[in-house]
N, C-alpha and C positions, 0 to 999 in steps of 0.2 A: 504493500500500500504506500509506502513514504517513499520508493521507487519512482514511483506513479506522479505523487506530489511534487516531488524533489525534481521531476522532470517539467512538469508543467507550469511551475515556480521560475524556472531558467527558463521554459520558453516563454513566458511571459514577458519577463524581467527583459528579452532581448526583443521581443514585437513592440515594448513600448519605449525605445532605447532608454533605458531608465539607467545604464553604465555601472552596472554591480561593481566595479571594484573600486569606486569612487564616493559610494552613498552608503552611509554609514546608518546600521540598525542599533538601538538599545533595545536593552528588554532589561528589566526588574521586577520584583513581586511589590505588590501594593501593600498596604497594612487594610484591615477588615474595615475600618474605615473607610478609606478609599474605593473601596472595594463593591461595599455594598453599602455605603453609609451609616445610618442606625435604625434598622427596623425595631420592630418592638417584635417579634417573635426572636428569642434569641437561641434558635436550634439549628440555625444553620451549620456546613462544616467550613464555610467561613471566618463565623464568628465564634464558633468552637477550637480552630486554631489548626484544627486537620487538614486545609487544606489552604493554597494562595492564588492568588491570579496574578500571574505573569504578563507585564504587558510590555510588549513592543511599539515603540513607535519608530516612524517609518516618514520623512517627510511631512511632518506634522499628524499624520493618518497614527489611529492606535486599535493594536489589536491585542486581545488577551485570550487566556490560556490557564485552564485551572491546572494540579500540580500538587505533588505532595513534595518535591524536591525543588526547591527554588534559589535563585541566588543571583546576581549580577551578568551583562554581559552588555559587550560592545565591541562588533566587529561591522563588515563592510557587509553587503548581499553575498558576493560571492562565496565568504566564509561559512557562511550560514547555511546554502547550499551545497557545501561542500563537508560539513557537519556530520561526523560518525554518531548516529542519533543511537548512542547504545545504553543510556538512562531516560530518567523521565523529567531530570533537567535540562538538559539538550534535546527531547522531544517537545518539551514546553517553549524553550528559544526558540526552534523550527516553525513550530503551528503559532505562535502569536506572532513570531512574523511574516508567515504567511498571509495571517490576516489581515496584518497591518497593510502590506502592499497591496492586496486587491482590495481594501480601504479606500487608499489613495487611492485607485485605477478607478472606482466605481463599482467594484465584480460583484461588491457583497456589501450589504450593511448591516447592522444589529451586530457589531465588533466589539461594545464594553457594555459590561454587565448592568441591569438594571438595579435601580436603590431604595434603600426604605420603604415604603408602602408598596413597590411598584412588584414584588415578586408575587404577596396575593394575585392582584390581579392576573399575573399574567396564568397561575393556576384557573382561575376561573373561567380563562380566555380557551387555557387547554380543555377542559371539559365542554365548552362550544363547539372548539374545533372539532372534538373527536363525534362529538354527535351528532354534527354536519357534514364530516367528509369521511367518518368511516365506520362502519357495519361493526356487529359483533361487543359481546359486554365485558369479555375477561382480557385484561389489561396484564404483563409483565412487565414493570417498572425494573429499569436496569439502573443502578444508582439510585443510594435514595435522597430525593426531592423533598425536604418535609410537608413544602404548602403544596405541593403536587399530589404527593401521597395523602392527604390531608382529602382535598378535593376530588381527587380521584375515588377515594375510599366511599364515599358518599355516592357515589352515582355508577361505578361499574366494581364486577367481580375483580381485586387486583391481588397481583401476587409481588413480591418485592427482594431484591437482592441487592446488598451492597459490600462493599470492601473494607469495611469501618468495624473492626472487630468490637465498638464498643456498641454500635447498632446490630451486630448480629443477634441472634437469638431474642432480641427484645421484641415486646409490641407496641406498636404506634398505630393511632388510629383504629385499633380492630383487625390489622394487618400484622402477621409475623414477619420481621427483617428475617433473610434467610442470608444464608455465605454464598461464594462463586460457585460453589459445588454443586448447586442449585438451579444455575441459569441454562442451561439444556434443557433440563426440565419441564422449566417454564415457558422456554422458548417454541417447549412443542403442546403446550397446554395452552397459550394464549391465543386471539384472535388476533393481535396487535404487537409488538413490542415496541418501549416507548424508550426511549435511549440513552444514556447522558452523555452528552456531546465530549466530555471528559475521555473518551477512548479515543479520539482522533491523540489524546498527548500522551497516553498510557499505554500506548504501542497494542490496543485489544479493538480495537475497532474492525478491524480484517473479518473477525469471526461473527460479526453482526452484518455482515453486506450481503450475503447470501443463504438468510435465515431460514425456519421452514416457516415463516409467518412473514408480513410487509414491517417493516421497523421505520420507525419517526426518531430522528436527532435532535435532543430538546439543548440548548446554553448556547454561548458565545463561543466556546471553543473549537465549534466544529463547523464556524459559520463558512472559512476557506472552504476546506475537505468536505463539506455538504456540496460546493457549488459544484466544484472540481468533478468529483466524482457520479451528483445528480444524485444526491441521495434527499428526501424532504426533513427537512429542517423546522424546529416550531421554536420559535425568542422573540415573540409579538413587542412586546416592551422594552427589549435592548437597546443602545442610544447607538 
């Protein structure tokens, strides 16, 4: 998959002579603050400290990247494509600036995460969506979402997996968090799977593109590698 990207990233970068070896990318993590400002639900893995958003900017354009491994960087394009992505630090450098340049380009918008009040809504917004554009009641949430799972819990049969051992085994909403061990499972029990855009930087995204069910890319992270690859993407409220 990052094959895939990493090629269409340079040819990009060379259709719109944008001179990779002259334009210099940053990327940093944000604090949760910045990040998401201050909701008053305070369950996010945000605001919990499990996770950061990485964000690149790119010729004033800014694209971000959630991340369990974060840290500083600044190099040219060319480096960055040239980047042995063999962590989830250097996976997050790659995909936030990805986003960042097709940003700039125009290719994608909904690039930095939504704040304070605005991730209810966009739970709300997803439970419209799904009951306008698509059939079927039982939901596998991949990542757990809390206001997602919150809303979703309410209105379709869901099942839920995530990578947060402090969320496994727990329940939320009337929903048991299940482990990775699970997500096959589910993948062939649902009518849907609902995705967390979080795999395009965690190098697991691959095993979700040709599922036994249609799968939806929910967050900022995956707004590149949605476009790129033609996968549907839902981040109504992103800026």
């Amino acid at each position: 998959m990052f094959k895939v990207l990493r090629e269409d990233l340079a040819r990009i970068a060379q259709q719109n002579n944008l001179g990779p070896k002259a334009i210099v990318i940053r990327a940093f993590p944000l604090s949760p603050e910045e990040a998401i400002g201050n909701p008053e639900e305070r369950d996010y893995p945000l605001v919990k400290g499990k996770e950061r958003l990485m964000q690149a900017e790119f010729q004033g354009a800014k694209g971000q990247a959630f991340t369990d491994m974060y840290g500083d960087f600044s190099g040219t394009l060319t480096e960055v494509l040239e980047m042995d992505l063999k962590n989830n630090f250097r996976r997050a450098v790659f995909v936030s600036a990805l986003n960042a340049v097709m940003r700039y380009l125009g290719l994608v918008s909904g690039t930095v995460h939504c704040k304070n009040e605005e991730p209810p809504k966009c739970a709300q917004e997803l439970v419209k969506y799904l009951r306008e554009k698509h059939g079927g009641r039982r939901i596998a949430l991949v990542g757990f979402q809390p206001r997602m799972a919150e809303a979703l819990s309410q209105q379709f049969d869901l099942r839920v997996t995530d990578l947060d051992g402090e969320n496994i085994g727990q329940e939320k909403y009337g929903v048991r968090i299940w482990g990775p061990e699970k997500t096959t499972e589910h993948l062939e029990w649902c009518d849907l799977a609902l995705v967390t855009g979080t795999t395009a930087a965690n190098g697991t995204l691959a095993r979700f593109l040709h599922g036994p069910k249609p799968a939806i890319f929910y967050g900022v992270t995956v707004s590149g590698a949605a476009r790129l690859l033609h996968l549907e993407r839902f981040c109504p409220v992103s800026h």
